[in-house]
ZAMARGU-4260 file (C-alpha; in steps of 0.2 Angstrom, whole numbers, plus 5000, padded with zeros to 4 digits):
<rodrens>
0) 4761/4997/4730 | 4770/4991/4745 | 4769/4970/4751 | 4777/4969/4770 | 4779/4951/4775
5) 4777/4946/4795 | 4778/4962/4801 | 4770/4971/4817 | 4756/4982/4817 | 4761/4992/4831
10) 4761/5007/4821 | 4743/5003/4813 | 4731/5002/4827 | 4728/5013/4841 | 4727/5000/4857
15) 4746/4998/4853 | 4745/4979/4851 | 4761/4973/4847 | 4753/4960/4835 | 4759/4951/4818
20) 4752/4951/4800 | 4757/4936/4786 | 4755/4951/4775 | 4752/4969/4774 | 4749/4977/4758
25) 4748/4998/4755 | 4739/5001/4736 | 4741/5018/4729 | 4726/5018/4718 | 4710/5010/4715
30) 4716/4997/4700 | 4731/4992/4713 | 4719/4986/4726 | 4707/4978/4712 | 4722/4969/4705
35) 4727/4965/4726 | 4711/4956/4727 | 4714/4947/4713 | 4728/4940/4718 | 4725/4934/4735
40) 4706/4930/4731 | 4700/4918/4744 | 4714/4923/4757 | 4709/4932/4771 | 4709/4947/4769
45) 4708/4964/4781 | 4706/4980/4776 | 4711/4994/4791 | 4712/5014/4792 | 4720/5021/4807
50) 4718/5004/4815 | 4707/5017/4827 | 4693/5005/4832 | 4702/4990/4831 | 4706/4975/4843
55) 4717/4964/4838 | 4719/4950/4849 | 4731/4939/4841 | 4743/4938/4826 | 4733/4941/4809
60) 4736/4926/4796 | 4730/4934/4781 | 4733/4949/4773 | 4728/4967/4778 | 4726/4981/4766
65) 4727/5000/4769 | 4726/5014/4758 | 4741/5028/4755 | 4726/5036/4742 | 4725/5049/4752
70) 4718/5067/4743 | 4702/5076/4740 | 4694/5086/4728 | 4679/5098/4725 | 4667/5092/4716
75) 4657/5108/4715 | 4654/5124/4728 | 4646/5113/4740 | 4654/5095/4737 | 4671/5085/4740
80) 4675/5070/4737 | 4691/5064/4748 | 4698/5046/4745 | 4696/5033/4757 | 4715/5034/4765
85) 4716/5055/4771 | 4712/5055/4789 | 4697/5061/4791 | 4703/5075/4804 | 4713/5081/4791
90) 4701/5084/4779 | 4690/5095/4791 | 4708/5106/4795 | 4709/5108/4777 | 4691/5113/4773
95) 4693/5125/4791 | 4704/5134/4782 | 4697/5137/4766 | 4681/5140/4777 | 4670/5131/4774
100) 4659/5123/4788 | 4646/5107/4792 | 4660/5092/4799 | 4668/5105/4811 | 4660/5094/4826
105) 4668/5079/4820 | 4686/5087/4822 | 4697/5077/4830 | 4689/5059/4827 | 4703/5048/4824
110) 4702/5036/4809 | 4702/5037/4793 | 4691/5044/4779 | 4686/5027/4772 | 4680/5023/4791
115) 4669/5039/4794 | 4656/5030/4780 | 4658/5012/4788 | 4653/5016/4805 | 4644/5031/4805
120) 4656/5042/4814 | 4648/5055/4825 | 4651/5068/4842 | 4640/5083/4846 | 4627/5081/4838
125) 4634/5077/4821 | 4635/5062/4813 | 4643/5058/4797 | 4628/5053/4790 | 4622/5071/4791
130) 4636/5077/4777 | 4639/5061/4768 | 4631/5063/4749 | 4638/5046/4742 | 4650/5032/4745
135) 4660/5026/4731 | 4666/5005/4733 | 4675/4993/4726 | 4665/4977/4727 | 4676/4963/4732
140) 4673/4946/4723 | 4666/4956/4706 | 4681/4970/4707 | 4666/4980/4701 | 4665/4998/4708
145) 4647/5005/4714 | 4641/5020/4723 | 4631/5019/4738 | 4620/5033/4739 | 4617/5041/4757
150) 4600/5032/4757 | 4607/5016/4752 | 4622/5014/4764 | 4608/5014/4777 | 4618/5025/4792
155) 4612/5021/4810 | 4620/5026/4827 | 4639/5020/4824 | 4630/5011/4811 | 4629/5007/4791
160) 4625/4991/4779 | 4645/4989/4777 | 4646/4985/4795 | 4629/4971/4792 | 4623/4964/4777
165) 4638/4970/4767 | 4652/4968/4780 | 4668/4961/4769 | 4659/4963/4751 | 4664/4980/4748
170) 4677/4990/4753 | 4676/5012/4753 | 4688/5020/4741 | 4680/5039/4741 | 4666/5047/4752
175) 4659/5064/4745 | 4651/5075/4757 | 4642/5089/4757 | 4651/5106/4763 | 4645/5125/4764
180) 4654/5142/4767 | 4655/5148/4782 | 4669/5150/4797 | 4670/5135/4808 | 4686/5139/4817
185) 4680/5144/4833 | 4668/5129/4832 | 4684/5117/4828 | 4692/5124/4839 | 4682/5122/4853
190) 4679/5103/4850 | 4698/5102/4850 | 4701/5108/4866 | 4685/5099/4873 | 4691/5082/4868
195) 4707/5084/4874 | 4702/5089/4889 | 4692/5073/4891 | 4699/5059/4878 | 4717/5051/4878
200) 4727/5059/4864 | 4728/5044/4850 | 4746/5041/4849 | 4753/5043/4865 | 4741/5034/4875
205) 4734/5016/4870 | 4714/5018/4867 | 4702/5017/4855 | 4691/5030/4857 | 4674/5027/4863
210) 4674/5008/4869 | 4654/5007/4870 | 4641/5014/4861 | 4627/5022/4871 | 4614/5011/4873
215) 4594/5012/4868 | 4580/5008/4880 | 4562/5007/4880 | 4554/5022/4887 | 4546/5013/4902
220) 4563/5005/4906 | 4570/5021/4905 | 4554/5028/4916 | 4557/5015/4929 | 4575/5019/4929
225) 4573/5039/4934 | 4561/5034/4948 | 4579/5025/4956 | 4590/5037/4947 | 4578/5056/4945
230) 4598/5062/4940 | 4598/5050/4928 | 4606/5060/4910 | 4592/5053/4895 | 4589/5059/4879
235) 4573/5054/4868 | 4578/5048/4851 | 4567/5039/4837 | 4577/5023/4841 | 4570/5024/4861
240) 4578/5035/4876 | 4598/5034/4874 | 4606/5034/4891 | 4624/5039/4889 | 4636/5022/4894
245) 4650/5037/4904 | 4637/5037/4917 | 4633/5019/4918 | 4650/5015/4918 | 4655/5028/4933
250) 4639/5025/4942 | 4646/5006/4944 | 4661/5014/4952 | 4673/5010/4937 | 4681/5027/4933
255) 4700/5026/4933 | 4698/5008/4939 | 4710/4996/4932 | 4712/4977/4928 | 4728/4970/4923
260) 4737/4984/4911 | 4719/4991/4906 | 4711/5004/4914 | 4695/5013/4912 | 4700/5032/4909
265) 4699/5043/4923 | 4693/5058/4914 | 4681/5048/4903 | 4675/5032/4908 | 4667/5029/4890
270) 4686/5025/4886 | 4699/5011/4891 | 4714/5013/4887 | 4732/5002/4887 | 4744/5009/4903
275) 4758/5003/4891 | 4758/4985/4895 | 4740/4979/4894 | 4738/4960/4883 | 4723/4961/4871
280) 4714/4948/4884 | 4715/4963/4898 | 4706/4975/4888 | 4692/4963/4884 | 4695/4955/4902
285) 4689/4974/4909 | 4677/4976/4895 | 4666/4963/4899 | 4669/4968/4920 | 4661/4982/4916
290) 4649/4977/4906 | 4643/4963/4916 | 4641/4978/4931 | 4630/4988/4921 | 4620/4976/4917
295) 4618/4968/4933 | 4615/4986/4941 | 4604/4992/4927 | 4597/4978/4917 | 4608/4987/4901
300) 4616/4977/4892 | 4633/4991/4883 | 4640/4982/4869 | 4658/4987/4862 | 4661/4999/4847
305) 4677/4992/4847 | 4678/4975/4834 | 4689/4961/4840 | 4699/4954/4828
</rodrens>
């Protein structure tokens, strides 16, 4: 276990905020973070991975938590179970090379393995939903553990029950998915190559990935709109006709356009990223710019994948 008092969190979120915890505490094992809980019981508390879909928009007075647990295991031919602190990008390298295939399309995802159950990770056509068998927890206030089953933890686009009705009461120790053999280097590969081609590489340039989630529209809105827009990119979904927010945003004119030290990524305008010397209130200062644009253009409302904190 490891307790840092007052210290940055530069090097735990993504954005690059140079930002302050009261406290920041590493646990090595599940009884370490239960008997962490105890300890600071009604504090408040924040528990982070990569820091990959985070804001933060000012110094944190509580205490953050991250996991160093960081291994995995097979549990059978077909199922691993990795603890909630391996990054998740690690785990598909090391199941690439031991062949074995299904999370290929996932490579490259930043974040952490406990974060891949809370919000649903997902590219190409893969969601982690789509491999995850169970999600193992450690409830907070009863320091109980429980496993979520895939139908339980209720998955959604960038979505899950931890995120809602749970949000705060548990927290992901283990995710166990489900694996098969197979060769999935020229997939991973690929998806590499595409995303870096596209994305800003986490660690040298401030983003967070995806800001915005794709957004969901009736199918006569989405009709009306292809009357206007006939290039319009749509796909039909249970959920109602997703319309990818990249081409909202770029139709607005937003792409490589900048506010303060923000800017919406030239190559990707689902992304904005820090130029080095952006303040939390640019970032969410050119969010809501561009999100007030596509909704006055569209009549869409994008929200953020990103959470403010």
């Amino acid at each position: 276990m490891r307790n840092l008092e007052n210290i940055s969190l530069l090097p735990y979120n993504t954005f690059g905020m140079d930002v302050k915890a009261r406290l920041f505490v590493e646990y090595d094992s599940v009884d370490e973070l239960r008997q962490i809980l105890s300890d600071h019981h009604g504090e408040q508390i924040l528990h982070i991975g990569q820091g990959s879909n985070l804001l933060f928009t000012k110094d944190f007075d509580g205490v953050i938590l991250h996991s160093r647990m960081c291994r995995a295991r097979f549990l059978d031919d077909e199922t691993v179970e990795a603890q909630n602190g391996l990054r998740l990008d690690d785990l598909i390298e090391q199941l690439t090379d031991m062949n074995y295939c299904g999370m290929e399309k996932l490579s490259l995802i930043p974040g952490e393995v406990g974060a891949s159950a809370v919000q649903n990770v997902g590219a190409y056509g893969t969601e982690a939903k789509d491999v995850i068998l169970a999600v193992k927890t450690l409830n907070t206030e009863t320091l109980k553990e429980r496993v979520f089953t895939n139908a339980e933890c209720r998955f959604g686009y960038r979505d899950s029950i931890f995120k809602h009705e749970l949000k705060g009461k548990y927290i992901v120790t283990s995710v166990t998915y489900h694996v098969a053999k197979g060769n999935a280097r020229a997939t991973r590969d690929e998806i590499i190559q595409t995303r870096l081609a596209k994305l800003p590489e986490v660690g040298k340039v401030g983003s967070a990935g995806s800001f915005f989630m794709n957004p969901f529209v009736p199918e006569a809105q989405a009709q009306n709109l292809l009357k206007h827009y006939p290039a319009m990119p749509h796909y039909e979904t249970p959920q109602g006709v997703k319309i990818p927010a990249a081409w909202l945003i770029e139709q607005c004119g937003w792409k490589g356009k900048s506010l303060g030290g923000a800017q919406v990524w030239q190559k990707q305008p689902l992304v904005i990223v820090n130029d080095g010397n952006a303040t939390p209130d640019d970032i969410i200062a050119l969010a809501e710019a561009v999100r007030n644009s596509v909704k006055q253009k569209f009549n869409i409302d994008i929200k953020p994948e990103v959470n403010y904190i």
